[in-house]
C-alpha positions as CSV (number, residue, x, y, z in Angstrom):
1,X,71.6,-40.6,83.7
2,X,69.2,-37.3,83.5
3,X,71.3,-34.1,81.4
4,X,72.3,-31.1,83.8
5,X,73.1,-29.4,80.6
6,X,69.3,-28.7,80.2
7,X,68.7,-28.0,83.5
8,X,71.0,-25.2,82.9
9,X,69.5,-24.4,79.4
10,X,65.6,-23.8,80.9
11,X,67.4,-21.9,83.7
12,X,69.2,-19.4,81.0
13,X,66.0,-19.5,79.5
14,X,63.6,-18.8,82.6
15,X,66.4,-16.2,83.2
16,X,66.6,-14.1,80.0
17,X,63.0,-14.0,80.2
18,X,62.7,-12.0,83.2
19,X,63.0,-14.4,85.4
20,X,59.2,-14.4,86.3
21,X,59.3,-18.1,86.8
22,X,62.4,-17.9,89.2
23,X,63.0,-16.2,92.5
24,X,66.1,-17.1,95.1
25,X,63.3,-17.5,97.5
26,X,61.6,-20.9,95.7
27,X,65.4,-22.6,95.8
28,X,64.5,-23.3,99.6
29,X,65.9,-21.6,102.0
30,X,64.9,-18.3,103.6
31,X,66.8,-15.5,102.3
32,X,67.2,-11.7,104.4
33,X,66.7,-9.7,101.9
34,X,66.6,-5.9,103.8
35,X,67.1,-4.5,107.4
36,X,66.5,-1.8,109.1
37,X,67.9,-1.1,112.5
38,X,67.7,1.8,115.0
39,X,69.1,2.6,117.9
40,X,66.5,2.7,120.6
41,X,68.9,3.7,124.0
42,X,72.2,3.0,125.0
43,X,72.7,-0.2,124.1
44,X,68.8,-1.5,122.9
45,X,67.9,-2.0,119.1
46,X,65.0,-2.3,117.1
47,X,65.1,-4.9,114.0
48,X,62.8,-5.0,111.2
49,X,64.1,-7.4,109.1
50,X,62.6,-8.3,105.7
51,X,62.8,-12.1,104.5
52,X,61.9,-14.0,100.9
53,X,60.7,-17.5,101.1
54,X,59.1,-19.6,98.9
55,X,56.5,-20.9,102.1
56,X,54.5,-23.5,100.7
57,X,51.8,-24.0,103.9
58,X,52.6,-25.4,107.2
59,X,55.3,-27.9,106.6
60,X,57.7,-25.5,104.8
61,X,57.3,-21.7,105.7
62,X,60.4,-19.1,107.6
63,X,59.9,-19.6,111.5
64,X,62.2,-17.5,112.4
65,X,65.4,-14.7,111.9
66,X,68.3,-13.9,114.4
67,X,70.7,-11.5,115.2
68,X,73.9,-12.9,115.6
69,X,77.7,-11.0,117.2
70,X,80.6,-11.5,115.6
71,X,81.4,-14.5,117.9
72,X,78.1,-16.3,116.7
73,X,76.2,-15.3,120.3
74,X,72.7,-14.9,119.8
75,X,71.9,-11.4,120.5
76,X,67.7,-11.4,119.8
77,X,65.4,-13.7,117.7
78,X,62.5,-13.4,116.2
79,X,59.9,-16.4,115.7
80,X,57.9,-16.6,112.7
81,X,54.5,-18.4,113.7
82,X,52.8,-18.8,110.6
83,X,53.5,-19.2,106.5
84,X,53.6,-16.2,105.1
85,X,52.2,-17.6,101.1
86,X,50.7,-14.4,100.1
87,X,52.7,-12.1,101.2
88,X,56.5,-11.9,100.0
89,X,58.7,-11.1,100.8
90,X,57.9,-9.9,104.5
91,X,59.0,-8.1,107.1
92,X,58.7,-8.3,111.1
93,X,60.3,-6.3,113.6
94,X,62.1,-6.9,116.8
95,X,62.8,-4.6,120.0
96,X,65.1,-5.0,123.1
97,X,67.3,-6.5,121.8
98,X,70.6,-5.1,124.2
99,X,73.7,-5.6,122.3
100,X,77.6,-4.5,124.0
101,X,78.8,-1.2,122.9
102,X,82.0,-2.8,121.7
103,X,79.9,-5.1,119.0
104,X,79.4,-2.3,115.9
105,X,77.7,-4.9,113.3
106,X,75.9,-7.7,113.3
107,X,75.0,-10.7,111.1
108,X,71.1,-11.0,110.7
109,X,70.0,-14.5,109.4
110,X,66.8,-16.4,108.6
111,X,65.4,-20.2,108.9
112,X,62.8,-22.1,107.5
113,X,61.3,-25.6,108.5
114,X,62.7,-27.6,106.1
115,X,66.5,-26.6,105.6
116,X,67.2,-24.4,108.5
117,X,69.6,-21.7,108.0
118,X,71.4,-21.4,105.0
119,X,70.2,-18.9,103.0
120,X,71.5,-15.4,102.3
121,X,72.5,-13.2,105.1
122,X,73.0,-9.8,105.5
123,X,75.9,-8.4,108.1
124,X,74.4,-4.4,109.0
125,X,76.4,-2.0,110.7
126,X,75.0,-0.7,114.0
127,X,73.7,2.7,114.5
128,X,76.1,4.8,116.5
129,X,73.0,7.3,118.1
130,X,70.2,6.9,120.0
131,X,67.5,7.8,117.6
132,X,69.4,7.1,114.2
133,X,68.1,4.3,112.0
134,X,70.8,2.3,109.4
135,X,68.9,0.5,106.8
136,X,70.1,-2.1,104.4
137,X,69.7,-2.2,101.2
């Protein structure tokens, strides 16, 4: 039977050394790491949304990010059509997308090839005017 305890040691290790070695991104999944969002009309947004993966070529890259209401409707998508290797993390935008003036956040998520969605999401607060911009972090 292989020792978790060390796993966890290297980890500490990796960790207190500045964790060059270690990024959320390499555990897998596709994680949103930022988002900006203005309002573009009455009820029409613009997403850029900023994603870390740790795409490794063809068979394991983020294909794709969504913007998801509170009752897990679909309101836009974005797909991701090639690995993104050498450029992390990344962001892509997304306009149009119409959204009902009683929804005032939304959930943004991201999926990769190999695990889907899973990784973090961000939940960003909708501009109130046309023109404003709300970013996140």
């Amino acid at each position: 039977m292989k020792s978790k305890p060390m796993v966890n040691v290297v980890f500490a290790i990796v960790m207190l050394a500045g964790g060059a070695f270690y990024s959320p991104a390499q555990a897998g999944e596709a994680d949103v790491v930022g988002v900006s969002v203005t309002r573009d009309s009455q009820n029409t947004y613009r997403f850029s949304v900023t994603v870390a993966h740790g795409d490794s070529g063809w068979d394991h890259y983020a294909d794709a990010w969504q913007v998801i209401g509170r009752d897990g409707a679909i309101l836009g998508q974005r797909i991701l059509a090639h690995p993104h290797e050498n450029e992390q993390p990344f962001t892509r935008s997304l306009s149009g997308v119409e959204i009902p003036s009683n929804i005032k956040s939304v959930t943004i998520r991201a999926r990769d090839l190999v695990h889907g969605f899973g990784g973090a999401e961000m939940v960003v607060r909708l501009p109130g005017v046309v023109g404003d911009t709300v970013k996140q972090p």
